[in-house]
N, C-alpha and C positions, 0 to 999 in steps of 0.2 A: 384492606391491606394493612399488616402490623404495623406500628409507628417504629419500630427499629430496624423496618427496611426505608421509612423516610428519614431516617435517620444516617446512615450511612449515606444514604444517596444523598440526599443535601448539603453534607462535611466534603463529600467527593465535589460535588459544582465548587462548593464555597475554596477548596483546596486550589479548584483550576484557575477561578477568577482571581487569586489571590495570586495567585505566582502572576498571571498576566500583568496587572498594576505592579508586582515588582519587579517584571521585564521590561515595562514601560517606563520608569524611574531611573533603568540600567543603561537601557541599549537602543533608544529609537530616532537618536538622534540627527540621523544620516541613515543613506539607502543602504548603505553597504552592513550599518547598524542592524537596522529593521528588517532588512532579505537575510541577511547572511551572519548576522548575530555576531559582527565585526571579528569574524573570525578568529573567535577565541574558545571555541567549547573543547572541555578537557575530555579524554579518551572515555570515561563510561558516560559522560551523556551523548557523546555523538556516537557511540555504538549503541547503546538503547532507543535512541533518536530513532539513529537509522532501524531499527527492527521493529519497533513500535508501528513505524509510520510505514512499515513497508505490512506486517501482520495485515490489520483492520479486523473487522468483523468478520471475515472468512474464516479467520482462525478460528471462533468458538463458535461459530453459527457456519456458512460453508464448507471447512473442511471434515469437522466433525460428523454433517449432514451426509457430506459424501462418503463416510468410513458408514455409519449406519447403514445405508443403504447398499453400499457393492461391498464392505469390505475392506482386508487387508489392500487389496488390487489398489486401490482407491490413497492408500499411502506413498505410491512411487509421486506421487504430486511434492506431497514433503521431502521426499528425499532429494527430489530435483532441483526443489528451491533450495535446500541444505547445501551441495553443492554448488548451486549456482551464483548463492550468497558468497561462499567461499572465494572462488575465483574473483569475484566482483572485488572484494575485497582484497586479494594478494595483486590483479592487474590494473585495474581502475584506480581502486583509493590514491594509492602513494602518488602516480602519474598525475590524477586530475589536480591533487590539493599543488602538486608543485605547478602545473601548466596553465591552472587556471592564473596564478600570480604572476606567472612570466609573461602570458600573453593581456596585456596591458588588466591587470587583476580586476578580472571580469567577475561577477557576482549572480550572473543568471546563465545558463546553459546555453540560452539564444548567443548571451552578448561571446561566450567563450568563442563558439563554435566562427560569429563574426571574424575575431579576432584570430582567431589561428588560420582563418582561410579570407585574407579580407577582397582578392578578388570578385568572393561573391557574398560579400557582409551583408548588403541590405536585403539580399534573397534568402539567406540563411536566416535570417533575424526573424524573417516575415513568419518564411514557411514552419520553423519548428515551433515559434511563437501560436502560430494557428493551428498544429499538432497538439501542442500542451493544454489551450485552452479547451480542446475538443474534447479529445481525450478523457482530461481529468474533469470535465464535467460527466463524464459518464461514469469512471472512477469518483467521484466525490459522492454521484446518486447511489451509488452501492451502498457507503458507508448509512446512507440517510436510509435505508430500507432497510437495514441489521436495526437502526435505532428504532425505526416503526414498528420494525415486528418483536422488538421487546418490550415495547409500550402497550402491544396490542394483546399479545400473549399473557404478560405480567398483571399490566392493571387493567384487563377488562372490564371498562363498564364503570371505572373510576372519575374516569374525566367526561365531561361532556360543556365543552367550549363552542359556542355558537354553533352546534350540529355537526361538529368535526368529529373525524372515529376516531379511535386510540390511535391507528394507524398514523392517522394523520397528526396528533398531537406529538407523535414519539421524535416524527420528523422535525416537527417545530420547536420543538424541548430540545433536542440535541445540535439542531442547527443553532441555535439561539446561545448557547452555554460557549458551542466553538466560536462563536462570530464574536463573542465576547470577548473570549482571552484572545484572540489570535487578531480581532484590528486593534486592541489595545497593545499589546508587546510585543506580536512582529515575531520574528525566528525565534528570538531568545528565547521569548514566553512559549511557543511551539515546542523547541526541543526540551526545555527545562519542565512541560508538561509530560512528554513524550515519555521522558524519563522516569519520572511519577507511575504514570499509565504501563510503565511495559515492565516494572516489579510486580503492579497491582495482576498484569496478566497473566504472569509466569508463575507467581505465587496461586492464583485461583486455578492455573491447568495444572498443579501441582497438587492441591487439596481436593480436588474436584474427581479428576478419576481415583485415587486412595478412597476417598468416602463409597464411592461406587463400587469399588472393589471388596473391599473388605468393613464396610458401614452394615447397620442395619437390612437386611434384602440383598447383599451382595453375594460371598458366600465367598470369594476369593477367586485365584485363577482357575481353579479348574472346575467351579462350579461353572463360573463365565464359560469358558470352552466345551462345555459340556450342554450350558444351553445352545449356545450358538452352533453348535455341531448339527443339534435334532433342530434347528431354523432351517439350516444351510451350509453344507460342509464347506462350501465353498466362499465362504464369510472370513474363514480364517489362512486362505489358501493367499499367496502373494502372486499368484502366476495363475491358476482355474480361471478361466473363461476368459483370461487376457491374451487379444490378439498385442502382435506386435505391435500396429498403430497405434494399439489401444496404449499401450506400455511406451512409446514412445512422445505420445502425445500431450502424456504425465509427464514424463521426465525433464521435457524441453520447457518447463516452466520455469525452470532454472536460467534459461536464454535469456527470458524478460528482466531478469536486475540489471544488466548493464545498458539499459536503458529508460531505467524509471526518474526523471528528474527531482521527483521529492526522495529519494533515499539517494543518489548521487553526490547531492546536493551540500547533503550530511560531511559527505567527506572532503568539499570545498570550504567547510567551516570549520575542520579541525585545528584544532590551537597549533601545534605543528606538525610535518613531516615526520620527527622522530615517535610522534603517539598513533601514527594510524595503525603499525603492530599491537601495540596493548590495547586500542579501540576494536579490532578486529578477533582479538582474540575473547576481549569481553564479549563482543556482537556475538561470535559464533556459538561461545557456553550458552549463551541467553536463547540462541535460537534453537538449539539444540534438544534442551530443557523444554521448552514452550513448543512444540514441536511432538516429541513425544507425549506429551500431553493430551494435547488435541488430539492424537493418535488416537488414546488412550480413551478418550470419553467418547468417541466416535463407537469405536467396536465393541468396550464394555460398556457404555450405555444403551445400545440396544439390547447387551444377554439382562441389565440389569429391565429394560422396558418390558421384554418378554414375560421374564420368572413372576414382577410382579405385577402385571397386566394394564402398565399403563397404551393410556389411548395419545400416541403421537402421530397427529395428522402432519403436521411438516417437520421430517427430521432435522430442518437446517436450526428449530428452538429445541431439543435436545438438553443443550447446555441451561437454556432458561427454567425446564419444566425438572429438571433435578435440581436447581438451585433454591426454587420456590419447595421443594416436594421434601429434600433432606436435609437442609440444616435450619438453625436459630435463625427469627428474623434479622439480627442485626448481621450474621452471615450472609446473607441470601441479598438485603442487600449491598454489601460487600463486592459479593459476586456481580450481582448486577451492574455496579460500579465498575468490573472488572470489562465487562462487556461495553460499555460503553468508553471505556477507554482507550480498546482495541479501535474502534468507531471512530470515536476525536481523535486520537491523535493523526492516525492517517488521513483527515478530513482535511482539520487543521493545517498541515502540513502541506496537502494538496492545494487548496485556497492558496496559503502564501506563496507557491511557485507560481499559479496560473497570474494570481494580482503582481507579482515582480516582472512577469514576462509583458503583462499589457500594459505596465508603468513604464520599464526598459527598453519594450523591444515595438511598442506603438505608440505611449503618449508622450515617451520623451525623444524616441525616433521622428516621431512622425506629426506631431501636433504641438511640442513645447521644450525646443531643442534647449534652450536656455532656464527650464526648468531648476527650480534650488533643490537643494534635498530636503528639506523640510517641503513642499510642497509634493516633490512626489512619495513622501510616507503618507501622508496624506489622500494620494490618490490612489495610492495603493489600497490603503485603509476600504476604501471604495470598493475596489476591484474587489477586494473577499468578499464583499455583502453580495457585489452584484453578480459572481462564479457562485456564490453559495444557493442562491435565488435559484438558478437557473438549474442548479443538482436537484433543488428540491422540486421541482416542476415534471422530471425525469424521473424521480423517485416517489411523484404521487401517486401510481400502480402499484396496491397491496400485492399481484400477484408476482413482482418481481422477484427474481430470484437474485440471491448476494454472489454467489460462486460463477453465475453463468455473468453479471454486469462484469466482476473483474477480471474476468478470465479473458474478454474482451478488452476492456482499456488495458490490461497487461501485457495483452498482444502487441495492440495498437503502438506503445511504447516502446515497447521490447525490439519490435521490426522497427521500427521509424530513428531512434535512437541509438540501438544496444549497438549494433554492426560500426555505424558511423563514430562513437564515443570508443570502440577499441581501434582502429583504427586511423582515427587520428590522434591517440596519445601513440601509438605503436609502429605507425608506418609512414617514412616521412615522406615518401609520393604520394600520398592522398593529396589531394586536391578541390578546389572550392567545389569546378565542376561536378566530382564526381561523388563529392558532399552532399550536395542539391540532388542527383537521381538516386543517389542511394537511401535519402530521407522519403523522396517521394512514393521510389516504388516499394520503398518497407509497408509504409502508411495505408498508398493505394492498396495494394496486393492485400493486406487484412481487413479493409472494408469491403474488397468485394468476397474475399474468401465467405466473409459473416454471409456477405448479403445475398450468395448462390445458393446458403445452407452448407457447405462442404464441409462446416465441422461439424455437423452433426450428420451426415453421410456424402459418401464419396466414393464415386464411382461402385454405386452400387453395396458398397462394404461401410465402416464405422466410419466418421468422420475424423478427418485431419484437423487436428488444433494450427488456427490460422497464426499462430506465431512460426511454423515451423517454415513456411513458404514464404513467409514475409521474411522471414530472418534471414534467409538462402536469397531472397530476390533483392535486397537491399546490398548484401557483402557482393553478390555479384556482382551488382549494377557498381557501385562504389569504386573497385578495382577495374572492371573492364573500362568506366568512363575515364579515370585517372590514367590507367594507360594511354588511351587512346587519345588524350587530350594533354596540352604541354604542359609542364611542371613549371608551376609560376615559384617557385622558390621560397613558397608560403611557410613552411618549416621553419623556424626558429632552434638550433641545436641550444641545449640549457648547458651553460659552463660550471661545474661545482666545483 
């Protein structure tokens, strides 16, 4: 391995750790500190925050994999999240960051949800607290298999730590770097990384397909479409061979942002009300950008695999195997920096909401009511090593795939969350009741969806993406229990 991809690579760790110790000297003083980064981040880190930590390693490793492999068809994924970011954005932001402080300025998603419906606070706390933590351990393992397999890919045969494989070294390298800045700094250090990591990403999906394109062996567009033509005409087709479910099953991954608690979250930390338009507007250029990108190196990196005969056994390293293949080492590792940033910051970020929710919403609920805040930063500190543990234990299967782990905790979230979080900023009969079936049957309904197989066939025909039943079984459950149950007068109307 060149010394100018250890070179990059280790200024990129040394970069993350350092912001950590200077998020920890800032802001860790208090929970409200160290979860929620005392609610002051200015509009472009909480919009690259938030896209950073919502990306992960799908971006350059699962979606690209899934553009190689089916095609343009394979992009309505992007364009669902594109929109669905949007939306999240113009109805969730502004609402949450004001309702979170009205209703006794809640700091974790559990305590809001408490608070806005406190008839049923302590069931609300429990259940979406034991949501989060599930969940985002299966979401956190994703992140730790993107990092494996570019340890495994990359430095084969470099490392040999007590009879560990690359695989497993890539886990442990990158768990180890994020548990680092993020029990040391807490939110701050998380977002003010996030921020770092989601230029470093936007910039690498930006150079990345351009070299591929028009680089050495590229030949430009119409050479690309010309190979891709004689692969598969239907490579380049946005609609060939896509059933509607097929088409719909993409698109609704858009549903899952208004329910993801680590990029919601983002927008309970904004410095004020008056920045989540300029936050939003910077989030959506950035997603936009990064987005086409990955587009981009998905489709034209397979015409550019074909022309010049490389051997790609798993397309979701794609990105890794032309990083190492076409540029200078100090580039390449660059890139690889790039991909692991996609990685930490979603990771990072995932940890600190799971560790805020079993600080807030079990140790200090439930075991140490009188708890100081310096003691529960502290335990929180805890909490990431011990949600980080438990992702990596998830993630010690090489043959895991990144796009099918988060496609599932995305679900999970999206139903369990998304329906309930528009609705109780938007509807003021909701109620605790119908808070509590509406979280449950989101949740329930996508683990058994997984667990029948039905998103990978149904009823005989392609499978239905479990966010779309859970999404419909939760809004319904939500309204019909709220009707048919008495309006405890939980609504709060905000006076401006």
């Amino acid at each position: 391995m060149a010394i100018g991809v250890w070179i990059s690579l280790f200024a990129y760790f040394a970069l993350m750790i350092a912001i950590g110790i200077y998020a920890m000297r800032r802001s860790t003083s208090s929970s409200e500190d160290y979860m929620l980064g005392g609610r002051a981040l200015s509009p472009k880190v909480a919009a690259l925050s938030a896209g950073a930590s919502d990306m992960s390693g799908w971006l350059l490793l699962g979606l690209p994999g899934a553009l190689y492999v089916s095609g343009l068809a394979s992009a309505w994924i992007g364009i669902g999240l594109f929109v669905g970011a949007f939306f999240n954005w113009v109805l969730v932001a502004p609402r949450l960051r004001e309702q979170t402080v009205h209703y006794g300025n809640a700091i974790t998603i559990p305590s809001f949800l408490a608070n806005r419906f406190p008839t049923q606070a302590l069931s609300l706390r429990t259940v979406s607290a034991i949501v989060i933590v599930i969940f985002f351990a299966v979401y956190t393992a994703s992140g730790l298999v993107a990092g494996g397999k570019l340890f495994e890919s990359a430095f084969a045969g470099i490392f040999n730590f007590g009879g560990l494989s690359d695989y497993a070294v890539g886990i442990v390298i990158t768990l180890g770097v994020v548990l680092a800045y993020t029990v040391v700094g807490g939110f701050l250090a998380v977002s003010m990384t996030d921020f770092v990591q989601g230029c470093i990403m936007m910039l690498a999906l930006v150079i990345m397909p351009a070299v591929v394109l028009f680089g050495e062996g590229g030949g430009g567009f119409a050479q690309a479409s010309q190979t891709l033509n004689e692969v598969d005409p239907n490579l380049l087709s946005w609609t060939e061979g896509l059933t509607f479910i097929g088409w719909l099953s993409a698109v609704t991954w858009g549903l899952g942002y208004f329910g993801q608690p680590h990029i919601i979250v983002r927008f309970m930390a904004i410095r004020t009300l008056k920045d989540v338009p300029i936050a939003r507007n910077i989030g959506m250029g950035w997603m936009g950008i990064s987005l086409i990108g990955a587009i981009s190196l998905g489709i034209f990196g397979r015409a550019y695999a074909v022309r010049n005969g490389l051997d790609v056994a798993d397309p979701e390293t794609i990105f890794i195997i032309l990083s190492d293949l076409l540029f200078h080492p100090l580039i390449t590792g660059f890139l690889y920096a790039a991909l692991l940033a996609a990685v930490m910051s979603t990771i990072s970020s995932q940890l600190l909401v799971s560790s805020s929710s079993l600080t807030e919403d079990f140790y200090r609920l439930f075991l140490r009511k009188e708890a100081t805040d310096r003691e529960c930063v502290n335990v929180g500190r805890v909490c990431v090593v011990a949600v980080g543990l438990v992702a990596a234990v998830i993630a010690s299967d090489p043959d895991s795939q990144v796009l099918a782990l988060v496609s599932n905790a995305w679900a999970g979230f999206g139903a369990a969350f998304g329906p309930l979080i528009i609705l109780s900023l938007m509807w003021s009969r909701t109620n605790g009741a119908g808070a509590i079936a509406g979280m449950v049957a989101g949740a329930a309904t996508v683990i058994v969806w997984i667990s029948l197989g039905w998103n990978g066939e149904f009823m005989g025909g392609p499978g239905v993406y479990e966010i779309i039943p859970g999404f419909l079984a939760a809004f319904i459950a939500i309204v019909a229990v709220s009707l048919a149950t008495e309006d405890a007068g939980e609504y709060q109307h905000i006076h401006r």
